[in-house]
C-alpha positions in Angstrom: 0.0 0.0 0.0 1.1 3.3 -0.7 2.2 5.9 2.0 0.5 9.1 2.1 3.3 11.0 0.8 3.3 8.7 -2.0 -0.5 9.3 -2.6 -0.1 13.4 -2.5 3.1 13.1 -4.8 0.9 10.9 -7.3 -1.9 13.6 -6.5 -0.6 16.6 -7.0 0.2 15.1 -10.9 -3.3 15.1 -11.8 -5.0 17.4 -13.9 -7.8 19.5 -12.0 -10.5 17.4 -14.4 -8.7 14.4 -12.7 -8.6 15.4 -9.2 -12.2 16.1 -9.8 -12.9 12.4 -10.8 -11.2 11.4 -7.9 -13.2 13.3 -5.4 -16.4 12.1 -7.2 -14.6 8.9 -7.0 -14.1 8.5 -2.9 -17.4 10.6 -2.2 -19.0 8.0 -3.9 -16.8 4.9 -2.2 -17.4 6.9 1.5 -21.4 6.3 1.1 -21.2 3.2 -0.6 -19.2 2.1 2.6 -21.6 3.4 5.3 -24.5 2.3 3.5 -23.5 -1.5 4.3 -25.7 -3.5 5.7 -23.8 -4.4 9.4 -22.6 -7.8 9.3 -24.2 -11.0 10.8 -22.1 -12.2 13.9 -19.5 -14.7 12.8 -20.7 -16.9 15.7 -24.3 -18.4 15.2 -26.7 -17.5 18.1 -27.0 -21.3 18.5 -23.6 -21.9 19.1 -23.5 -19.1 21.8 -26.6 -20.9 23.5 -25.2 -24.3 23.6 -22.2 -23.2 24.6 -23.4 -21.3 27.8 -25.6 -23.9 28.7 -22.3 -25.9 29.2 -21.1 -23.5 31.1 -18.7 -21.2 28.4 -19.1 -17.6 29.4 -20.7 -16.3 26.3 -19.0 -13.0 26.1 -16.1 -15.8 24.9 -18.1 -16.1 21.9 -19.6 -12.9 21.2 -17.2 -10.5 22.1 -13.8 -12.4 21.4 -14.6 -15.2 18.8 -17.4 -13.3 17.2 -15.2 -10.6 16.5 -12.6 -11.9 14.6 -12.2 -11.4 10.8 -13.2 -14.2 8.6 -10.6 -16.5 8.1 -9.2 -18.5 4.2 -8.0 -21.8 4.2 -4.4 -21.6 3.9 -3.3 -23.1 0.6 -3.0 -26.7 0.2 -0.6 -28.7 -1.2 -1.4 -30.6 -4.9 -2.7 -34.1 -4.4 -0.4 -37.0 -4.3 -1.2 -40.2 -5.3 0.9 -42.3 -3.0 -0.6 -46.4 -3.8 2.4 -47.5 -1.4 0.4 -46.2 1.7 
């Protein structure tokens, strides 16, 4: 990612018609953002019940687990076919 010195540098190239295309540009991006619809909680509600019923605190799961980004599957190797196993 670019710094911000990088960014004003890069900026300050522009023609005005350009910088005013940008600002259109991240006005547009800024609305789009807030506009989201908030996100479901990454723990299910019926995970949270069962698990306090077995006596996890539940702010374990919505205030810790719940909170973490969604997670990839790290990259896996390519399938070997291996008949001596």
């Amino acid at each position: 990612m670019p710094s911000i010195e990088e960014l004003i540098t890069e900026i300050k190239r522009l023609t005005p018609e350009q910088v005013d295309e940008v600002v259109r540009v991240v006005q547009r991006l800024s609305r789009t953002e807030s506009a989201v619809a908030p996100r479901p909680p990454t723990v299910p509600a019926y995970v949270v019940d069962e698990a306090v019923r077995h006596g996890w605190p539940a702010g374990l799961f919505t205030e810790l687990i719940g909170s973490l980004p969604d997670l990839e599957r790290a990259a896996q190797p390519p399938v070997e076919d291996r008949p001596d196993l």
